[in-house]
Legacy VTK file of the C-alpha trace (Angstrom):
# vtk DataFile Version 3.0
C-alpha trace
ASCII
DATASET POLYDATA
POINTS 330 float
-1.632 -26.409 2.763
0.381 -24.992 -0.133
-0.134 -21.148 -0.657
1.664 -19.406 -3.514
1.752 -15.536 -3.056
2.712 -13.416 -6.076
4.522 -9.939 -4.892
5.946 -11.909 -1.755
9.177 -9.486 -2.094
6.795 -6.544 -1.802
6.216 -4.538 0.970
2.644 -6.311 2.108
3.241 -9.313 0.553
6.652 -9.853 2.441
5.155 -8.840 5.822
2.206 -11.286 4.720
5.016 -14.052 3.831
6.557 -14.090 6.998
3.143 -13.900 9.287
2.174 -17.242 7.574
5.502 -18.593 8.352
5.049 -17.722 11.698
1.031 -18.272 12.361
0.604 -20.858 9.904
2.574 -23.697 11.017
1.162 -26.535 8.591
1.582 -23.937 5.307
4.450 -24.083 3.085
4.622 -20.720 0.804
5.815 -20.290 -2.811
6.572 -16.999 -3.527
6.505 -15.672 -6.989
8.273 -12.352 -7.597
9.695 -10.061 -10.344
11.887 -7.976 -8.532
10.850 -4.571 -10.121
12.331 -2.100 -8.471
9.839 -2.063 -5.320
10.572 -5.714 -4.384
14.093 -7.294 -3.269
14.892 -10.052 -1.217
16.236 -8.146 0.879
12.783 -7.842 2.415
12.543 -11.639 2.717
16.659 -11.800 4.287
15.300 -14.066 7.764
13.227 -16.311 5.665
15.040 -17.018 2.477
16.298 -20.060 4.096
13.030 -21.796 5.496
12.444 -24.705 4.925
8.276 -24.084 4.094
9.530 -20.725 2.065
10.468 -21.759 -1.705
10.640 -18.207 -3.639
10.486 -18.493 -7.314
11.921 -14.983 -9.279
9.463 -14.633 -11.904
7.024 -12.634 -13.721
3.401 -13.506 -13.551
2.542 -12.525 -17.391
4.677 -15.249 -18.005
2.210 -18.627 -18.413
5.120 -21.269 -18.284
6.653 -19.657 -14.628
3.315 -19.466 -13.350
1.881 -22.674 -14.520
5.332 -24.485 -12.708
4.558 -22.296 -9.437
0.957 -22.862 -9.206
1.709 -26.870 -9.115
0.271 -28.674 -6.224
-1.106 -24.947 -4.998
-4.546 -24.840 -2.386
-4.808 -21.335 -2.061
-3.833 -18.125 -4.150
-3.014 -14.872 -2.572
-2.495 -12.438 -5.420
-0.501 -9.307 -4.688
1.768 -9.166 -7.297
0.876 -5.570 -8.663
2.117 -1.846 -9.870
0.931 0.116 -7.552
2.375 3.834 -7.726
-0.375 6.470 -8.970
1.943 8.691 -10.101
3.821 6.198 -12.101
0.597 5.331 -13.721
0.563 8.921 -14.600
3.700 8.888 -16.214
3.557 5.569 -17.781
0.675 2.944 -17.930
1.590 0.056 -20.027
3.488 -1.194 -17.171
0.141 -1.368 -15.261
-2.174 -2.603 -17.793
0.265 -5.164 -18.211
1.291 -6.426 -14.835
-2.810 -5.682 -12.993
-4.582 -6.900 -15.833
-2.802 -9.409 -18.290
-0.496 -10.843 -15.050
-4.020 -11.282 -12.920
-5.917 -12.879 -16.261
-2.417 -15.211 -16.407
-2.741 -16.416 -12.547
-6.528 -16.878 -12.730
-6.400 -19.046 -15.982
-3.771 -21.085 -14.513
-5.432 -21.333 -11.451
-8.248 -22.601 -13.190
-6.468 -25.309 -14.940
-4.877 -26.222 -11.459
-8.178 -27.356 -9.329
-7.286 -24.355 -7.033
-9.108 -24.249 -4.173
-9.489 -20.709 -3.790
-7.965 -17.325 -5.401
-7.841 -13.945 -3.220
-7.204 -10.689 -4.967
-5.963 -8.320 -3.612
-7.007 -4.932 -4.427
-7.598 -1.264 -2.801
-9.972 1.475 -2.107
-8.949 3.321 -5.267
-11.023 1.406 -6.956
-13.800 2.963 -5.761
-13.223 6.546 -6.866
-12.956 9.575 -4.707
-15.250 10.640 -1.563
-16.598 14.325 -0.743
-13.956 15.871 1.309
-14.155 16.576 4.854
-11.846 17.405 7.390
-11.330 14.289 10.025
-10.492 16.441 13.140
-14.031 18.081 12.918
-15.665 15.019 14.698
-18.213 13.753 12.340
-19.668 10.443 14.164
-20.863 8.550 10.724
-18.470 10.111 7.626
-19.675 8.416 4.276
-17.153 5.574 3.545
-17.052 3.243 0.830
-18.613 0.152 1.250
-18.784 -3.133 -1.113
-21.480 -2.306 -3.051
-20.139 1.049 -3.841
-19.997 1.491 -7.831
-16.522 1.145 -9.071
-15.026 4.695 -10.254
-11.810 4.569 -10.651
-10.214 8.165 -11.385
-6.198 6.798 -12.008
-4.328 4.456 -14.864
-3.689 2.553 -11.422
-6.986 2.086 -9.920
-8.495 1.352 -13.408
-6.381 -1.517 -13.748
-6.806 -2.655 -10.415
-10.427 -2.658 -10.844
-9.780 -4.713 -14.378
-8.301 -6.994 -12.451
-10.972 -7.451 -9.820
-14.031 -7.544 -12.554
-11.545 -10.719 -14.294
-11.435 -12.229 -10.816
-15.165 -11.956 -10.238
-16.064 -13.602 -13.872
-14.358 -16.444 -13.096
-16.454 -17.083 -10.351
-19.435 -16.189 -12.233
-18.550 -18.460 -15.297
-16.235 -20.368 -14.608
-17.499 -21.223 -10.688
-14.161 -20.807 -9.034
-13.677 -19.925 -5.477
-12.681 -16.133 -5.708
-12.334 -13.856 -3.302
-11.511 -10.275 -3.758
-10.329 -7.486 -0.803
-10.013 -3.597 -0.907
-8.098 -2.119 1.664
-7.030 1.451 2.537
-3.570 3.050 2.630
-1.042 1.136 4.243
1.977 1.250 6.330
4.788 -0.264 8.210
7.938 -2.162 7.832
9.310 -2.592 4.211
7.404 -0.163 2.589
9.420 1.101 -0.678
10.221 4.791 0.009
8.355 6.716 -2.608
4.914 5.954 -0.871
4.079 9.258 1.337
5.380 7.633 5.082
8.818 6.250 4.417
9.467 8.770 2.109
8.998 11.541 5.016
10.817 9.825 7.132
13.924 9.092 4.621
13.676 12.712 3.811
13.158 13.847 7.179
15.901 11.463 8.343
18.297 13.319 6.496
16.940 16.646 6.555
16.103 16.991 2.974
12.569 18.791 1.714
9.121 16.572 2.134
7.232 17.107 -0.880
3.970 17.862 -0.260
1.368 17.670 -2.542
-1.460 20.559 -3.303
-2.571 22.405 -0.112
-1.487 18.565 2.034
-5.298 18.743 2.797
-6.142 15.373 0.808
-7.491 12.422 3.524
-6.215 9.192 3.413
-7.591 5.970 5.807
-4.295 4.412 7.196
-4.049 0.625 7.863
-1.266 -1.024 9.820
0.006 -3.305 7.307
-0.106 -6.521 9.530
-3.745 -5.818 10.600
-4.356 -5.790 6.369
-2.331 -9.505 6.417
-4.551 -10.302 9.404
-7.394 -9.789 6.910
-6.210 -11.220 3.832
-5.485 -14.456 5.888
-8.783 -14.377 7.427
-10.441 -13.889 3.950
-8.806 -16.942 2.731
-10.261 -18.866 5.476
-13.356 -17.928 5.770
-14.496 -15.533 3.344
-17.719 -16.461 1.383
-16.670 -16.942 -2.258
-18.095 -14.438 -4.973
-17.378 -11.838 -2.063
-15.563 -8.361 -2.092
-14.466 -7.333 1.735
-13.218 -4.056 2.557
-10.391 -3.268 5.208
-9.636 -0.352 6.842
-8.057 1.031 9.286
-10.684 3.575 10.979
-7.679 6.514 11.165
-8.258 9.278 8.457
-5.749 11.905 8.431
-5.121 14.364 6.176
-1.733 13.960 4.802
-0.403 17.312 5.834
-1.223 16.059 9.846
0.878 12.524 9.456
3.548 14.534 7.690
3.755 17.527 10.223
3.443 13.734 13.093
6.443 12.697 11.261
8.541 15.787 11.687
7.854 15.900 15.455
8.879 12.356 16.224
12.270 13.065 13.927
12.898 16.195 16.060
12.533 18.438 12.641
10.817 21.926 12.284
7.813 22.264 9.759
10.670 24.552 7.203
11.510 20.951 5.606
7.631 20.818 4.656
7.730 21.849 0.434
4.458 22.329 -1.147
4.832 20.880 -4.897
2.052 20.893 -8.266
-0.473 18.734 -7.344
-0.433 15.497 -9.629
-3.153 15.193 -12.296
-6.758 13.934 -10.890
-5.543 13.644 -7.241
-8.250 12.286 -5.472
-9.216 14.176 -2.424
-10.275 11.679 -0.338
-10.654 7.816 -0.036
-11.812 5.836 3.562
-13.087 2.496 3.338
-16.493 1.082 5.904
-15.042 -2.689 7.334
-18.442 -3.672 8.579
-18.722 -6.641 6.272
-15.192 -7.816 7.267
-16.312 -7.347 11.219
-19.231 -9.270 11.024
-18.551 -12.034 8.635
-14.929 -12.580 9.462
-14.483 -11.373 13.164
-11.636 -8.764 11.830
-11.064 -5.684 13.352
-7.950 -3.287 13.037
-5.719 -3.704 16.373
-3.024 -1.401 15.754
-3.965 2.165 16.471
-2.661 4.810 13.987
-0.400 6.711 16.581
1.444 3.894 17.976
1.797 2.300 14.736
2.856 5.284 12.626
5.346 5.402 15.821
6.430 2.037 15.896
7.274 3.085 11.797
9.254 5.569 12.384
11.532 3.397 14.702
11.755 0.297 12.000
13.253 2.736 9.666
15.292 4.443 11.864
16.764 1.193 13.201
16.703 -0.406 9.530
18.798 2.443 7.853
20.717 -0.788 5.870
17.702 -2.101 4.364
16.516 1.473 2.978
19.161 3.685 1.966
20.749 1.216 -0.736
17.019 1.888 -2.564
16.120 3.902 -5.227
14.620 6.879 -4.089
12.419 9.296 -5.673
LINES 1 331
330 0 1 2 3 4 5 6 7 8 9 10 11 12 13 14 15 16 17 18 19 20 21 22 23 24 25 26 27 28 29 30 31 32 33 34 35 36 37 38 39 40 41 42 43 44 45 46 47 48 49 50 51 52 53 54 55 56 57 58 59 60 61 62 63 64 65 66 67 68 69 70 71 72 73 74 75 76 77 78 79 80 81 82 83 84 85 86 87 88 89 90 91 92 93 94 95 96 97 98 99 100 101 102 103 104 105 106 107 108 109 110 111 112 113 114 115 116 117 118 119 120 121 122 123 124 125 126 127 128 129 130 131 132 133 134 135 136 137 138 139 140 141 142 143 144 145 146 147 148 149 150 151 152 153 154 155 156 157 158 159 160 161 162 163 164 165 166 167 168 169 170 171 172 173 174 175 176 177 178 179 180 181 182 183 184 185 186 187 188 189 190 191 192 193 194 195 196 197 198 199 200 201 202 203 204 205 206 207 208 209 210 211 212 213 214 215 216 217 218 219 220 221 222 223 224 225 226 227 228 229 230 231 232 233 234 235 236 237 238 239 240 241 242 243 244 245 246 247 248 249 250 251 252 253 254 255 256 257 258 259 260 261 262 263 264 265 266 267 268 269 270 271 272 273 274 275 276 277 278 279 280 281 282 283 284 285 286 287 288 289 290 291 292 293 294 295 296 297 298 299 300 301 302 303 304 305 306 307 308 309 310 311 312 313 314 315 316 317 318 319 320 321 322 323 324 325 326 327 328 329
C-alpha cells in the first residue's frame, strides 16, 4: 500500500509517519510538506533515510506537486493544515488558503487519481464551544460533542477547518469517493511546535521564564496522547465506514490552569512563573469530544492516561533540548 500524508513534518503527522513505518510493514509513505515554520525535518531526522519514506517538500495549493505526489497513491491521510487560533486571529488568509483551497487541491487530485480512500483530518473546534464546567467536580455523564453535533465554529481556524471537512464530505456525496473525516481533541507529545500551551510551559518553565496564561486559566481542554490520535487515524483508514465523521478523544479534561500548575511541579518551579495575560478574542471556554462511535465501530480506545503521558512529555523535551531550542518561539 502507498499512503501519501500531507503535514508529515508536523508534529502529528511526523509521529503518524514514523508509527506506519514501524506498524505498517507492507506501506511505503510519501510525505508532502511545506515546511512553514511548525514543520522541519528535523522531526523526521531517524527516518529521512528509509527506504519506504520518500518526503516530497511541497505545498499542497500547488496542483502540479500534488498531482506528481498523489501518483500510484491507495490511501490519503490529510494533515497538512494551519492550525494556531491565535494566528488565525491575527492573520487568516494563511488559513483560508492552506485548510480550504490546499484540502479542495488534494481532494480534486485525489479524484482524478482512482484513490481508494481520503481521511481528513480535522478537530473538535469545529464544533463550537461547550457550557463550562469544572472537571474536578465529578460529573459522571458531562455533555460532549458527538458526530452529529451541528458545526459552530467560533475561530478563523475552526471555520476553515470545518470548510475543509464540508469539501471532503461533498465529494463523497457527489462525486462517490471514499472519504473519511476525524475530529479529535487537544493533543500532545513528542514534536509538538512550542507555541501550543504544553511545550510552551515546559520551554518556558525549562528556563524559568513567565507561562502566559490566558484569562482566569479556567478554560477546559480534552487532552489526547498524540500516538493514541495516530492509533485512530490509522484505524479510520482501515476500517472506517466511508461518508463517516469519528470523533477521538482522550477522556482527560483539565482546565488549563491544572496542566500548567502539573507542569511546574514536575520542573521543580513555584507557581510565581504563572503570568495571567488578555484573554484572546472569542476564546472558547470549553471543548471535549464523546469517542463512542470510534469505540464501537473501530475497537479504539485511548491507552495512554493523561498523567503518565503529560509525564512522559515533559521528559521528551527535557531530553530533546537540541530538537527545540533552535525553534522559533513565541
Amino acid at each position: 500500500m502507498k499512503i501519501l500524508v500531507t503535514g508529515g513534518a508536523g508534529f502529528i503527522g511526523s509521529n503518524l509517519v514514523r508509527m506506519i513505518l514501524e506498524e505498517r510493514t507492507e506501506a511505503s509513505v510519501v510525505n508532502l510538506d511545506a515546511l512553514t515554520y511548525a514543520g522541519t525535518l528535523t522531526s523526521l531526522t531517524d527516518v529521512l533515510g528509509h527506504p519506504r519514506h520518500r518526503f516530497v517538500e511541497g505545498d499542497i495549493c500547488d496542483a502540479d506537486v500534488v498531482a506528481e505526489a498523489m501518483k500510484g497513491v491507495d490511501l490519503v491521510l490529510h494533515l497538512a493544515a494551519e492550525s494556531h487560533v491565535d494566528r488565525s486571529i491575527v492573520s487568516d488568509a494563511p488559513f483560508v488558503r492552506t485548510n480550504v483551497m490546499g484540502t479542495a487541491t488534494l481532494l480534486a487530485a485525489a479524484l482524478a487519481s482512482g484513490v481508494q480512500r481520503f481521511v481528513q483530518v480535522s478537530t473538535d473546534e469545529v464544533y463550537g464551544e461547550l457550557p463550562w464546567r469544572d472537571p474536578e467536580d465529578g460529573d459522571p455523564d458531562p455533555l460532549r460533542f458527538t458526530e452529529d453535533t451541528p458545526l459552530a465554529p467560533r475561530s478563523p481556524y475552526s471555520a476553515t477547518k470545518a470548510a475543509g471537512d464540508h469539501l471532503a464530505l461533498s465529494y463523497h456525496s457527489t462525486h462517490g469517493m471514499d472519504v473519511v473525516v476525524t475530529r479529535c481533541s487537544n493533543n500532545y507529545g513528542p514534536y509538538q511546535f512550542p507555541e501550543k500551551l504544553i511545550p510552551l510551559m515546559i520551554a518556558n518553565a525549562t528556563d524559568g521564564r513567565p507561562l502566559p496564561v490566558y484569562g482566569d486559566g479556567m478554560y477546559v481542554r480534552d487532552w489526547i496522547h498524540v500516538h493514541d490520535h495516530c492509533r485512530g487515524l490509522l484505524t479510520a483508514a482501515a476500517r472506517g465506514e466511508a461518508g463517516r465523521v469519528y470523533n477521538f478523544g482522550g477522556d482527560a479534561e483539565r482546565a488549563n490552569i491544572r496542566v500548567v500548575e502539573r507542569i511546574l511541579a514536575a520542573l521543580g518551579r513555584g507557581p510565581e512563573l504563572i503570568e495571567y495575560v488578555t484573554d484572546r478574542p472569542g476564546h472558547d471556554r470549553r471543548y471535549a469530544v464523546d469517542s463512542a462511535r470510534a469505540q464501537s465501530e473501530l475497537d479504539w480506545r485511548p491507552a495512554v492516561g493523561f498523567e503518565a503521558g503529560l509525564e512522559s512529555t515533559i521528559e521528551w523535551y527535557r531530553a530533546h533540548e537540541a530538537w527545540w531550542r533552535p525553534l522559533q518561539l513565541p
